[in-house]
N, C-alpha and C positions, 0 to 999 in steps of 0.2 A: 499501536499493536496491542492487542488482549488475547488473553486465554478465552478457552471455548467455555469455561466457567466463568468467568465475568459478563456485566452486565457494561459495557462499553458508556463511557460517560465526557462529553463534550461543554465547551463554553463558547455559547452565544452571546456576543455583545453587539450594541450598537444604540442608535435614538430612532424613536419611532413611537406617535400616536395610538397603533395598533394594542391590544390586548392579548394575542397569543401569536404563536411562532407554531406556524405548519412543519413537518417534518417527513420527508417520504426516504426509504430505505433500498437501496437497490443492491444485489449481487450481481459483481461481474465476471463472468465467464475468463477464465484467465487465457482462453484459448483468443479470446477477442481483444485481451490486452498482448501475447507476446506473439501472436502468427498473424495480427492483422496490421498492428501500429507500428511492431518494431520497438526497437531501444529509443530510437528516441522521442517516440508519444509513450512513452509507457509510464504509466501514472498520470503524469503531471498533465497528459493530455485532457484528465477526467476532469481536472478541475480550473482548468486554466480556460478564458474563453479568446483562444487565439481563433482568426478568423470568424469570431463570431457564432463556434457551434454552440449547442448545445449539448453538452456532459449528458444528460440525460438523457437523448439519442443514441448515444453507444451502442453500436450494435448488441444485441445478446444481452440487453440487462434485462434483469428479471425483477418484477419487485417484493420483495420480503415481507414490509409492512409501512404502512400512515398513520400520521399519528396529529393531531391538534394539541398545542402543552398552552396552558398559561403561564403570561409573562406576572412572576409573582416578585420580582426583586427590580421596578420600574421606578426610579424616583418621580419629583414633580415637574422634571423637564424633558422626561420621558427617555432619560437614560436609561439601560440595563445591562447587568450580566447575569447570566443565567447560565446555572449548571444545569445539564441535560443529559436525564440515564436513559438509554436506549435500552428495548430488551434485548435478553442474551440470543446472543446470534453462533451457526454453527462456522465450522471454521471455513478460510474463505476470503476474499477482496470483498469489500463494499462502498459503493458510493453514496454517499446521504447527502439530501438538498434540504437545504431549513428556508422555507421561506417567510420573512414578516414583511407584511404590508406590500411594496411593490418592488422590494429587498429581496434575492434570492445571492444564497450563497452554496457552494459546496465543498464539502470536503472526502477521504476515502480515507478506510481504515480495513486494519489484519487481523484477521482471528487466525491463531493457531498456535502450536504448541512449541514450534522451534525459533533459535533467535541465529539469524548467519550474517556473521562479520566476514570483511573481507580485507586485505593488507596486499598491494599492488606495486612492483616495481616493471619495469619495461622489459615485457614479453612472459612474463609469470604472475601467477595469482597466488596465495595463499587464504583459500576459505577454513572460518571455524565457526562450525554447528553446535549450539548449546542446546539445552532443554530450556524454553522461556521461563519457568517456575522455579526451577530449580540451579540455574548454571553449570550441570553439570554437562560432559562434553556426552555430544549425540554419534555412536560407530554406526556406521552403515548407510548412512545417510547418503542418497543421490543428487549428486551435484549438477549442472547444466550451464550452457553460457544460451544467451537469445542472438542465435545468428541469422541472417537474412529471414526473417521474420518468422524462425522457428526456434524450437529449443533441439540442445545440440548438446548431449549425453557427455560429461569429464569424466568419471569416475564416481566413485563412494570413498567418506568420509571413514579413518581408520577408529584405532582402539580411543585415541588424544581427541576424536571429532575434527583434525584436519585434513587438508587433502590440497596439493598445489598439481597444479599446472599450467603448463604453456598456453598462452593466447595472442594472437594475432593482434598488432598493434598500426593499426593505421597513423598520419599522420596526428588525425583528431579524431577520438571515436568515444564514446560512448559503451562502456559494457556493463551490458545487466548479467547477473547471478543468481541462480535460482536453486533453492537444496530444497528437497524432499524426503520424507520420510510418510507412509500410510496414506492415513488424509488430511497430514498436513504439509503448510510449502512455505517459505521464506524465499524472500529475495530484497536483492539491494542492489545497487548502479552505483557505477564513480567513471567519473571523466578520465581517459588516459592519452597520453600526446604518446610520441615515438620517442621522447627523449625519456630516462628516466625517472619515475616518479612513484611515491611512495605515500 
């Protein structure tokens, strides 16, 4: 997660022949991560290659920027790690795909300004909305749960930046959390059974 003022900055490792690491940058449509896949592709679907897709098919991605970087920290057996600053990006989901040689990997990352924790016992939530920079608690803040593959409005976050309420707790489910503020958004998921759990 990064602020809209940072320059978001990753480590590539691995062995490899090659001399440079490709880089392509995608934003995803958060509309094509929480009303298309549902809670339980949400994220992990981007980068995981269950069944064989392609992350980089995702419906709805757009691409931001490509980029070519030399591998400049390669020792003689062609090991590397490599730090790699992306440019500043506005706020937002993104998927980045680094490819070396015949090597593709991916990862996704947040730009934005808020940070929401969440604290979970059986059949209640307790969200809390900070300011990422700052820690300080976020009032007003719009909270949401990802229900049948839409987002589904709780309340705003008060004066403290928290806000609880009741959810619907299947045997085994999966719930994502999503707060908003302007134009920016935080979210986070945790596993809940029907027994209780914290």
């Amino acid at each position: 997660v990064f602020l809209p003022t940072e320059s978001p900055d990753l480590t590539l490792s691995g062995y490899t022949d090659q001399h440079n690491a490709k880089f392509v940058v995608y934003k995803v449509p958060y509309k094509s991560v929480f009303e298309t896949k549902g809670p339980e592709g949400l994220v992990r679907s981007l980068t995981t290659n269950r069944n064989n897709t392609d992350p980089a098919k995702t419906a709805g991605l757009q691409t931001e920027y490509a980029e070519t970087k030399d591998l400049v920290r390669k020792d003689i057996e062609g090991h590397f790690v490599e730090q790699v600053q992306l440019n500043p990006l506005g706020e937002g989901l993104y998927l980045v795909r680094a490819e070396v040689g015949k090597e593709v990997k991916f990862t996704w990352l947040t730009v934005t300004t808020l940070a929401l924790v969440t604290k979970s016992e059986a059949g209640r939530v307790l969200a809390f909305v900070t300011d990422l920079q700052t820690g300080k608690p976020v009032p007003g803040a719009s909270l949401s749960v990802v229900k049948e593959k839409s987002l589904s409005p709780v309340g705003l976050t008060g004066p403290d930046g928290t806000f609880q309420f009741p959810i619907q707790v299947k045997e085994s489910d999966t719930q994502v959390v999503v707060a908003d503020l302007g134009s920016s958004r935080a979210f986070t998921w945790f596993y809940q059974s029907s027994a209780s759990r914290s």
